[in-house]
N, C-alpha and C positions, 0 to 999 in steps of 0.2 A: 271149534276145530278149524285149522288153518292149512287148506290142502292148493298144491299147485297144480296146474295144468299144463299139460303140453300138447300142442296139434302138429304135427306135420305130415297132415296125409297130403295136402294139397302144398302149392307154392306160397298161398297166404295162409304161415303156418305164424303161430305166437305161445306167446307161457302169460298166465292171469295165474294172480292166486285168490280163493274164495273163502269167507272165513264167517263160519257159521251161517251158510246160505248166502250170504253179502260178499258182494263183487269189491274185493280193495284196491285191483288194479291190472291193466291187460298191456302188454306188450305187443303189436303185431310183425311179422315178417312177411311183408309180399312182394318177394323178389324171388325170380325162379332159382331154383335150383342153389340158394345158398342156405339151406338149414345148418350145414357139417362147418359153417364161418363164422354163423350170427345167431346160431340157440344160446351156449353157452353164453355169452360176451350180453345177450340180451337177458337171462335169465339173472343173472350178476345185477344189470344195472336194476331190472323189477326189483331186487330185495333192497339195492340200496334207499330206491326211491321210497319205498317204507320204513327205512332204518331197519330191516330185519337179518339176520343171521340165518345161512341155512337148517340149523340146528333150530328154528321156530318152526320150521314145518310140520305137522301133523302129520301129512301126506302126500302121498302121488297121484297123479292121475293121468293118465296118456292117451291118447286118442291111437287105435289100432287097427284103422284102416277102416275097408277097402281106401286105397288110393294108392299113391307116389312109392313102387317097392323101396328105393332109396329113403327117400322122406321119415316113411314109416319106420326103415331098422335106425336110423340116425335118432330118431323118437325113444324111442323101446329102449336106445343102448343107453343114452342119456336119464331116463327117469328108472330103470332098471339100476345105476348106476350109481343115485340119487339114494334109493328105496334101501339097498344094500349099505351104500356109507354110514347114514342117517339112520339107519335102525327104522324105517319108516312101514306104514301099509302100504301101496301099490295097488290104484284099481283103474282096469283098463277101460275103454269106453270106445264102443264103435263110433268109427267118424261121421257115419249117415243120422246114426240119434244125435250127436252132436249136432249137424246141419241143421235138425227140423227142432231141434228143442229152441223154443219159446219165437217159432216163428208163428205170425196171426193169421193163421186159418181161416176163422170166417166159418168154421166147422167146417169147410172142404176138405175133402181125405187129400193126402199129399204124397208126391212123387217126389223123394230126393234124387236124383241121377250127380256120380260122379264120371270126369273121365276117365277111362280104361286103359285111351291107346286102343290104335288098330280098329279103329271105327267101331269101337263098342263103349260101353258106361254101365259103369257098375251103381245100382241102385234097390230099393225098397220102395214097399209103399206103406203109410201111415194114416190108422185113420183115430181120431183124437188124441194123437202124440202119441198114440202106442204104434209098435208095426209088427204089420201082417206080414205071413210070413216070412221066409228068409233072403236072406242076399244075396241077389242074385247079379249074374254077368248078362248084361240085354243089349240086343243091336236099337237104335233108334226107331227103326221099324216097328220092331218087336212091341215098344214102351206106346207108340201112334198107336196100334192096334189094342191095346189093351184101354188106353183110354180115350180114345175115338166113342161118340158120343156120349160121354158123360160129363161131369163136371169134377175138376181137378184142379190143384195147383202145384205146380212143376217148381223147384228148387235144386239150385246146383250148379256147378262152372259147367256139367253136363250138360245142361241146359242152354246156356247160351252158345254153346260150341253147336250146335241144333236147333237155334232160336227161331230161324224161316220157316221150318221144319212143322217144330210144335205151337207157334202162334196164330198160324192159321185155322186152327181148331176150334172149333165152337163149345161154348163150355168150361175152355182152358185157360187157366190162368198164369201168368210167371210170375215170381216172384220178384220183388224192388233190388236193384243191383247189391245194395249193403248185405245181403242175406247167402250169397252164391258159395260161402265158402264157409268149414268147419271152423268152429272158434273157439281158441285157449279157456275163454271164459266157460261156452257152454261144457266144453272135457271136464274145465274145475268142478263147474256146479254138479253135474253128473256125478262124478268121482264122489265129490263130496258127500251128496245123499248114498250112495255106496260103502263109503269108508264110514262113516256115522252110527251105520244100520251093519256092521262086522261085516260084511262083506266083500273086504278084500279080493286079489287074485294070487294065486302062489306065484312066489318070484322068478320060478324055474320054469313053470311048464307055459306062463304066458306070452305067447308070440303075436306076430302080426297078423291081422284078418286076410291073407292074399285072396282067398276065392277062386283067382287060378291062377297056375303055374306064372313065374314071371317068364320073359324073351326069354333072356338064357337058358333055361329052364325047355321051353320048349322047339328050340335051338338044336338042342342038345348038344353032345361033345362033339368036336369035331375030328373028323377020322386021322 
């Protein structure tokens, strides 16, 4: 089964496609704020570079946040898009599993933290690649105090936006700079175990993971 991936929660957003568990090749995009210029135009040259036709894909897979409101509908519209032309499955995949899949633990429980915006970070905590509890919206603060004397390792551009912050910690670990950002590859592979196992998502009712309101949103209209 030959499924593709899309990430754009963050600004190092990319498309990989994976095919039968095996990684055949990843694109990255880490330039801010150009998803809506360089998905498409990059998604094209990934299939050339394999000689394949969009019409070979088995699947979608999209990364659905938390992160970049932008990012994420340019994400959704694009493999949504994809899903519908192509007669394809469509399986969403949080961006935070995305982050921590196939990062080396060491068996320490892991904190992924994205950024929010507005001095907060949207993040999980995972303990052997699974996560505990839900998604949540956390001040810096908040993440210090929960894991204030224990032993953790911290993953995410959240992370280093707060690097002074959380490496003064005893116990605490960051992760190696290549690791800070969700990847087309880990969406594919995700998906892919997803899409394999019927597990799809319906084409209609799957949206972005926001968590909360975006600015505008809590803005509101103006009188």
């Amino acid at each position: 089964m030959r499924v593709l991936g899309i990430e754009t929660s963050t600004d190092a957003g990319g498309v990989a496609i994976v095919e039968d568990g095996t990684l055949r090749a990843e694109w990255s995009l880490n330039l801010p704020r150009s998803h809506s210029l360089r998905l498409l135009p990059a998604l094209k040259a990934l299939l050339e570079a394999l000689g394949l036709e969009p019409q070979a894909l088995d699947g979608i897979a999209v990364g659905i946040g938390p992160g970049s409101f932008t990012g994420l509908r340019i994400g959704l519209s694009v493999a949504k898009g994809l899903a519908m032309a192509l007669e394809r499955p469509l399986a969403g995949v949080p961006s935070l599993d995305a982050l921590v899949f196939g990062i080396p633990s060491r068996g320490l429980p892991v904190y992924a933290l994205i950024d929010a915006k507005r001095g907060e970070l949207f993040g999980a905590l995972y303990r052997g690649g699974r996560r505990e509890g839900p998604f949540e919206v956390l001040s810096p603060a908040s993440v210090i105090e929960r894991i204030r004397g224990g032993e953790f390792l911290l993953v995410g551009e959240g992370v280093l936006l707060y690097r002074e912050e959380f490496e003064g910690l005893e116990g605490v670990e960051i992760a190696p700079p290549p690791c800070h950002h969700p990847r087309a590859s880990a969406v594919a592979f995700l998906g892919w175990k997803r899409l394999r196992d019927g597990k799809g998502d319906d084409l209609n009712s799957l949206v972005p993971l926001y968590i909360r309101p975006s600015d505008a949103e809590l803005k509101g209209p103006r009188p």
